[in-house]
C-alpha positions, 0 to 999 in steps of 0.5 A: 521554598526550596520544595516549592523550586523542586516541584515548579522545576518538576512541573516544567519538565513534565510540561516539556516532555508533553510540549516534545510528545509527537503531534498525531498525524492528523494534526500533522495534516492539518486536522483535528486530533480524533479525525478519521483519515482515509486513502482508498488505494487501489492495488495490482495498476501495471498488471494489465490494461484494464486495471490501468483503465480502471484505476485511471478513471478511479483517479479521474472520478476521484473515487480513489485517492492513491493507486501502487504500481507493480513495476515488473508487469506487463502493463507498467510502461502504460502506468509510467506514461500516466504517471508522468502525464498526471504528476499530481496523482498519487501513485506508489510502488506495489513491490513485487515478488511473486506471479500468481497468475495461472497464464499471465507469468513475470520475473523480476527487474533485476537480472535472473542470475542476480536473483536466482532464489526468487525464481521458479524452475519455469523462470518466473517468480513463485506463484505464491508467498511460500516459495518466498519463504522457502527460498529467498534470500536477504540479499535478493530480495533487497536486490531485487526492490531496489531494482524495481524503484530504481526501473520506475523512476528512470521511467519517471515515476514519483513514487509517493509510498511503498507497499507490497503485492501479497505481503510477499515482503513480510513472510520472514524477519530479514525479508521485512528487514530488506524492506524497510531498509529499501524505503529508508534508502530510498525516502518513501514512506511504508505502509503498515498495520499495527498489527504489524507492529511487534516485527520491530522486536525482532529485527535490526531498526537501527538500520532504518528510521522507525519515525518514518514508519507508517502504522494504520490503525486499520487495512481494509480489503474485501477478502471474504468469500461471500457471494461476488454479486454487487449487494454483498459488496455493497453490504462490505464497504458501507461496514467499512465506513462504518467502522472506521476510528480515528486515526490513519486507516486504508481501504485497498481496493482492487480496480478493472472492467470485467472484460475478455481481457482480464477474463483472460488474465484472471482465469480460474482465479474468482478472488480478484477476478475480473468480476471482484475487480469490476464490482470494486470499480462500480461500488466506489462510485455508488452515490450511496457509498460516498454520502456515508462517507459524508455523514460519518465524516471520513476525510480522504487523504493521500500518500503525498501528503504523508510524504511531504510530512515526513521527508 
């Protein structure tokens, strides 16, 4: 009798321990288990008007569901004034810490002697991640994302997430570390790649909630260097939906008109270029595209959504 108390008692506990296993985060959502969740995230809104423009109608054609703005940009006001005027779109931070552009430059939020290790000699951010790596400190880094939250909500942004523009945040141990400390101070969700996921292992987590992390099984993104013309791009997002599991996963795409504007902006820079960007815009509305999405039952989600869950 007394083996079988032991063994009842045993089984209740492994019984309580799968009754406390975390939900996956589609059942959190309301879906089936294995679902095959998607955000298409357009990146780079606030650099220029017609990446504005762009992304706006992505929101209005619903061929994205999330879009990240980069705060110190020339073009932010515009994304603010659209963000207030259209509080049920999903709209995040693309923090920023370099200005790649060859003719089109910016620096940060925060005042430049506040953050002297993540500006060039011509007084701007570093045209790459190198300089980030070389250069920067903790504490201007965290100074400096704290800034640009802080700009974009006295502007009246919402922010649903946090991302970052180049990886720029990722290049080193205690800038990731600034980083996620920046998202748990503030309540905004952070995407990752599980990839991603062994940086715990060598920074301080007990300095942020890692519950509120949020690991994609995939990210997506045209980076190849196959011809810019519309049937490769074609050819690239139809593999992506084909490739897709279950889980979270996240197409980042880049939106604008390929116009003299951003022809301007872009110049000498073919990937994500105004043509890249342009062909983006155009795929995502390819009836083709949204019907294999269809039969491969992808279901579309937002950043919201996964904020709203987790705070």
């Amino acid at each position: 009798m007394k083996k079988v108390f032991i063994l009842i008692a045993l089984l209740f506990i492994a019984a309580s321990g799968v009754a406390q296993k975390e939900k996956p985060l589609a059942q959190k959502l309301g879906f089936d288990s294995d679902a095959k969740l998607l955000i298409i995230h357009a990146d780079d809104i606030g650099v220029a008007h017609s990446v504005n423009s762009a992304s706006f109608d992505g929101f209005s054609t619903k061929s994205i569901t999330s879009g990240s703005v980069m705060v110190p940009c020339p073009w932010f006001l515009e994304a603010a004034e659209y963000a207030k005027s259209n509080p049920n779109h999903d709209l995040g931070l693309h923090l920023t810490l370099t200005s790649e552009w060859k003719n089109y430059k910016w620096s940060g939020i925060a005042s430049k002697d506040e953050i002297e290790s993540l500006i060039n000699k011509q007084g701007h951010f570093y045209a790459s991640n190198k300089g980030i790596k070389r250069n920067a400190t903790y504490q201007d880094v965290k100074k400096e994302l704290k800034s640009q939250i802080k700009y974009a909500v006295d502007n009246g942004l919402d922010p649903t997430h946090l991302d970052t523009h180049m990886g720029a945040v990722t290049v080193r141990p205690d800038i990731v570390q600034a980083y996620f400390e920046v998202g748990h101070e503030h309540n905004l969700p952070i995407l990752l790649s599980k990839e991603f996921e062994s940086i715990i292992e060598v920074i301080d987590a007990s300095k942020f909630d890692t519950s509120k992390l949020v690991w994609a099984e995939k990210i997506y993104q045209k980076s190849d260097d196959s011809p810019i013309d519309y049937p490769s791009w074609k050819k690239f997002y139809s593999e992506v939906i084909e490739d897709i599991e279950p889980g979270l996963n996240v197409l980042l795409v880049h939106l604008g008109y390929d116009n003299d504007e951003l022809k301007a902006v872009t110049i000498d820079h073919p990937a994500y270029g105004a043509a890249w960007r342009g062909l983006d815009a155009k795929v995502l509305q390819d009836q083709a595209f949204l019907n294999l999405m269809i039969e491969k039952n992808i279901k579309l989600i937002r950043w919201r959504q996964i904020k709203d869950i987790l705070y």
